[in-house]
Phi, psi and omega in degrees: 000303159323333179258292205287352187240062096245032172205045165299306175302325194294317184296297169294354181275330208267319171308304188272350160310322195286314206285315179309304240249314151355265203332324198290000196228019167194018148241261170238040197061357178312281190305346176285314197285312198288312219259310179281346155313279169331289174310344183287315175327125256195151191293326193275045174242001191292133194103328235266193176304306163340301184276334157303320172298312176279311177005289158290238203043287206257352166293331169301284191333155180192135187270359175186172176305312176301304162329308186276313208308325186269337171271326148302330167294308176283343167284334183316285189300297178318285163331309179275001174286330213262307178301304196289004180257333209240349205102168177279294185299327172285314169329272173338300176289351192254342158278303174316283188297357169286299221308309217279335185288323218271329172305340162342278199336303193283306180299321171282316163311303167260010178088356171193177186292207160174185192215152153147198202244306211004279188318321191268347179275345184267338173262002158298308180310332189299279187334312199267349176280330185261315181279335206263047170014061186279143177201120178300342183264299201271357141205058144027275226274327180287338169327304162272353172286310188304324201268348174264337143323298165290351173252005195271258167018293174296282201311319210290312193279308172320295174304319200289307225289307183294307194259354207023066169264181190242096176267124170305063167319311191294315185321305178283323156280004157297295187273042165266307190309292160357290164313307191298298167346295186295331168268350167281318178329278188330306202293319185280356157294298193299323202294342211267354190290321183314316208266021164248339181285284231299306208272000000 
């Protein structure tokens, strides 16, 4: 309970996705339409009422149970290393504004919408690649999480290109790029506050 009460955003986002995704499976269908709606939208929906209405959303949105299930598992861990280094309140502006770059992203890059967490699970991955102090000796097991994450990443892009599936590749380098940006940031901020206490 102590370790869950500094990682409130990681917990409510992963709450309201799961309830979201429920609902979507017991009520009269607005989110299933509101979800094929996104997908349908095309770059010249960029702006409109619609796209502003779906925009976060369609970051929620999950097309099956495998689908929420796997984006929740890798958002889990990630997220809560990235809220308890960085905050609640940083948590928070950085899954809103991941959710809003990478569905941009996705809608303009690839031609149309598309739902799911990824872009937001990637781009914790981005943030954990600069910030999250990785080491095969001292920290073993996020190491291998991330790295095997990035090699998802490589596939993902590899299945569109070969095979033609439809992975949100743009989504996901967006909130990769997103990520790496928020942890160089974060990080040269932390290294210059030391050396201004010195001088």
């Amino acid at each position: 309970m102590k370790f869950a009460s500094r990682i409130p955003v990681t917990i409510a986002f992963v709450t309201v996705t799961i309830v979201v995704f429920v609902c979507s499976r017991i009520d009269d269908g607005s989110i299933l339409r509101a979800q094929e709606m996104w997908r349908s939208l095309t770059p010249t929906a960029f702006g409109t009422p619609a796209f502003w209405l779906l925009l976060l959303p369609s970051a929620i949105f999950h097309s099956g149970p495998w689908h929420l299930v796997t984006n929740m598992f890798a958002f889990m861990p990630l997220a809560a290393v990235f809220e308890t280094r960085e905050g609640s309140l940083h948590a928070c502006v950085f899954v809103i504004l991941n959710a809003a770059a990478c569905s941009a992203a996705q809608l303009l890059f690839a031609g149309h919408g598309d739902i799911g967490s990824s872009g937001i699970v990637f781009g914790v991955v981005g943030w954990v690649l600069i910030a999250g102090r990785l080491s095969w000796k001292h920290q073993l097991l996020l190491t291998m999480f991330v790295t095997l994450l990035l090699l998802w990443f490589l596939y993902c892009f590899i299945a569109n290109h070969m095979f033609g599936s439809g992975y949100g590749t743009a989504s996901h380098a967006a909130g990769l790029l997103l990520g790496i940006s928020w942890g160089s940031v974060t990080t040269r901020t932390r290294e210059r506050q030391p050396s201004r206490a010195a001088g």
